[in-house]
N, C-alpha and C positions, 0 to 999 in steps of 0.2 A: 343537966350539967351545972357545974358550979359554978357561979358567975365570976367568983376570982378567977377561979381556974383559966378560965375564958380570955382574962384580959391581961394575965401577966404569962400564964405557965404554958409554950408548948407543947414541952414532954407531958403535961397533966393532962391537956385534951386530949394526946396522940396513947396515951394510956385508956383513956375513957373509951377512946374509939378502938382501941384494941381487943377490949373486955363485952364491946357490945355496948355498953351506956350509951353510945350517942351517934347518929348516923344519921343527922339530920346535913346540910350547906355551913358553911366553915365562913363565909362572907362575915366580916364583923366583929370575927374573933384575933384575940391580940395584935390592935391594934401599935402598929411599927416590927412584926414580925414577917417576914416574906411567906409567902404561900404561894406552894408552886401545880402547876398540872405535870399531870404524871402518862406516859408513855411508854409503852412496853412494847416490845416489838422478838422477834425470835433472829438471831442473829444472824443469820444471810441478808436479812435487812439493815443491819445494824448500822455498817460503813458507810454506805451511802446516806442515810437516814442522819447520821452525824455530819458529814458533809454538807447536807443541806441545811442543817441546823447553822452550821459556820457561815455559808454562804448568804443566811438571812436571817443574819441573828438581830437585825431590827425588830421583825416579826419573831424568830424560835429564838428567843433566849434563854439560853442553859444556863444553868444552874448548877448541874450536877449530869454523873450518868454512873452506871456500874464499874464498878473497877473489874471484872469480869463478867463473863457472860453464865448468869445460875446466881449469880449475888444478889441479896437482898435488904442490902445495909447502901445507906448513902451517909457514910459518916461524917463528911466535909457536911452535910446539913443538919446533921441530928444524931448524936453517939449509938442511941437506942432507936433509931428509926428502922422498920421492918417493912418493907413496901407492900408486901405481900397483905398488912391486917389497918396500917396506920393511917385511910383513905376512908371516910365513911361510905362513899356507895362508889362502886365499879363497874364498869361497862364493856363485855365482852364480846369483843367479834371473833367471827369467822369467816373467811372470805368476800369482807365487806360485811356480812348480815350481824346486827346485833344479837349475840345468841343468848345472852342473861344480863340483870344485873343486882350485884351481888355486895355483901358488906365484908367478903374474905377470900379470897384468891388463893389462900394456900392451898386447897386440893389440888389446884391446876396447873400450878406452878411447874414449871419446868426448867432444865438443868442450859437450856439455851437463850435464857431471856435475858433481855438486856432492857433496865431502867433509862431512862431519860426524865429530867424534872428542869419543866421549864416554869422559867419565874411570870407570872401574873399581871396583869393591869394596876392591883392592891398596891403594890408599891408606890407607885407612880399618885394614886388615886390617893393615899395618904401622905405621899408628899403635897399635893393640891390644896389636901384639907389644911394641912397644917399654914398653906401662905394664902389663907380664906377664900377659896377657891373649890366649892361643892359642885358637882354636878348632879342635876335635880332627877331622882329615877322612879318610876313610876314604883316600885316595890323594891326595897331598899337590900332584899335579902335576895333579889335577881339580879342577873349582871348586864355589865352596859351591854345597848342593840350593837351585832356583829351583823358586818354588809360584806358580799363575794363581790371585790373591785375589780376594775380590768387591769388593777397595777401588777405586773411578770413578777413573781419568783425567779432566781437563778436555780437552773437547776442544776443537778448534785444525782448521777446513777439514774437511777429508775422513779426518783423522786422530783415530782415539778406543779405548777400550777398559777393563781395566783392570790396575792396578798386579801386578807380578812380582813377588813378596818374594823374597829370598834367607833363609836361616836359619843360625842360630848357636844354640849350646845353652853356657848361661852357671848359676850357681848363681845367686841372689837377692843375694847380694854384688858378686858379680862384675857384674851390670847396672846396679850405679849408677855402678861406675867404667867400664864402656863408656859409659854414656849423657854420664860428664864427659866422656871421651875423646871423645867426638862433640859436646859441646858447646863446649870450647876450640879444638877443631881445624874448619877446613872443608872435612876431607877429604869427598869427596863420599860419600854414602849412611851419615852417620856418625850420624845418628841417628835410631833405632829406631821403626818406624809402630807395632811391636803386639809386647806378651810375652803369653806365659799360653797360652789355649788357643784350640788354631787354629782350632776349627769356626770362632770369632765372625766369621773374616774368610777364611770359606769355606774353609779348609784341613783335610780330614779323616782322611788316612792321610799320616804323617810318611815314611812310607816309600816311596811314589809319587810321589816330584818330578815338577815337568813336565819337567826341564832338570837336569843333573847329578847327583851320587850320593849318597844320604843319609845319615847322620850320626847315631851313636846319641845318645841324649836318655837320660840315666840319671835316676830316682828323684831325684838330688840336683840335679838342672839344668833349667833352664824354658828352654822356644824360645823366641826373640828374634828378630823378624823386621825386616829394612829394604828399602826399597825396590830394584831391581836394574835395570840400564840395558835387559835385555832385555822391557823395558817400549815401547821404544820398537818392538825387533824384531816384538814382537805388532801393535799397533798396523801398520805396515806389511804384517803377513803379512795382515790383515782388507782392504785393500783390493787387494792380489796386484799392484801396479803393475808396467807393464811392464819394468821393468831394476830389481834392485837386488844391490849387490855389500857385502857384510860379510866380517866376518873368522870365520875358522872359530874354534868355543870354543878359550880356553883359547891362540889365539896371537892376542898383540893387538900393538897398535904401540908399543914403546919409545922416549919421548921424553926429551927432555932439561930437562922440567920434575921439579922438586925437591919430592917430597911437603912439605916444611916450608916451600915456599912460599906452601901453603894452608892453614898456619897464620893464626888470626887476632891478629893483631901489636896 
């Protein structure tokens, strides 16, 4: 890939990865651009599945969804975006079972699907960088540890469960300028459901994520936890519905919306 490409041009990756050029994790690339995970679902699901999205849009932040059900353009995020090729790797179930995963969808594609694009941690994560505020990850191209909390979901239809936190380990200083950092900005997941200690909200070994790889916690630093979009993924995996296609971790869809767009002005 070409490393300008990477750090100014979405439509230049989402071309690359169109063509096949590149189907590696997306973490990293353009810098102040949103990146979102993507969810497909076949449309008896659809309504409810949006409802739940509204009802916990801490955790499922939309972003976008089809303007009908068979469409494959999300143009409020990207004029030329194609859901169907624009995802370097894809992950396809079927009645719960992961049955392939794939860098193209469009054989599979069907006339009743309906996109969902929820917006990412990345936003949030480079609003942090930017007010000097890194969180230290043991491999910088995996994403933060995701923990299954005993915090409720509302639930929405056939859709329920509960909340996925992600973690950061901050000092006592450092979490009040995250908490401004997530209370000036709307990047999504930007502000904090729990610090202190994890049993309170079910979390008992820091070091067994359910989902990515964990992340030392030193003496001088408390976990910090926020909600994570793989909130909705659970949710979904409890009812195993027949078709749903997501994006495999860590490569998600490069759009051409501007984190400082979610700024609030």
């Amino acid at each position: 890939m070409d490393p300008s490409a990477s750090l100014t041009a979405p439509h230049a990756i989402r071309k690359m990865i169109r063509e096949g050029d590149y189907s590696g994790p997306t973490i990293g690339f353009v810098p102040g651009f949103t990146q979102c995970n993507i969810i497909i679902l076949p449309k008896e699901y659809a309504y409810d599945f949006l409802q739940f999205c509204h009802l916990n849009s801490d955790a499922c932040s939309l972003m976008a969804y089809s303007p009908a059900p068979g469409a494959y353009t999300l143009d409020t995020l990207g004029k030329d975006i194609d859901i169907r090729t624009d995802i370097p790797r894809y992950r396809v179930f079927k009645q719960g079972q992961l049955i392939e995963d794939v860098h193209d969808i469009s054989p599979i594609w069907q006339s009743d699907l309906v996109t969902f694009a929820l917006a990412s941690y990345l936003s949030y994560d480079y609003a942090l960088d930017c007010a000097g505020l890194k969180h230290t990850s043991i491999n910088p191209l995996h994403g933060l540890p995701l923990y299954i909390s005993t915090l409720p979901c509302q639930s929405a239809g056939i859709f329920s469960g509960f909340n996925v936190v992600s973690m950061r380990a901050f000092r006592p200083d450092e979490i009040v300028k995250a908490v401004q950092v997530g209370a000036i900005n709307r990047s999504p997941h930007g502000i904090p459901v729990h610090f202190g200690t994890p049993s309170d909200i079910g979390i008992f070994d820091l070091a067994k994520p359910a989902f990515g790889e964990p992340i030392e916690v030193t003496d001088k630093k408390v976990p910090v936890f926020w909600t994570s979009n793989m909130t909705a993924q659970l949710a979904i995996t409890k009812i195993a519905p027949k078709l749903c296609i997501i994006n495999s971790p860590e490569h998600l869809l490069v759009t051409d919306q501007q984190d400082v767009s979610l700024a609030i002005k």
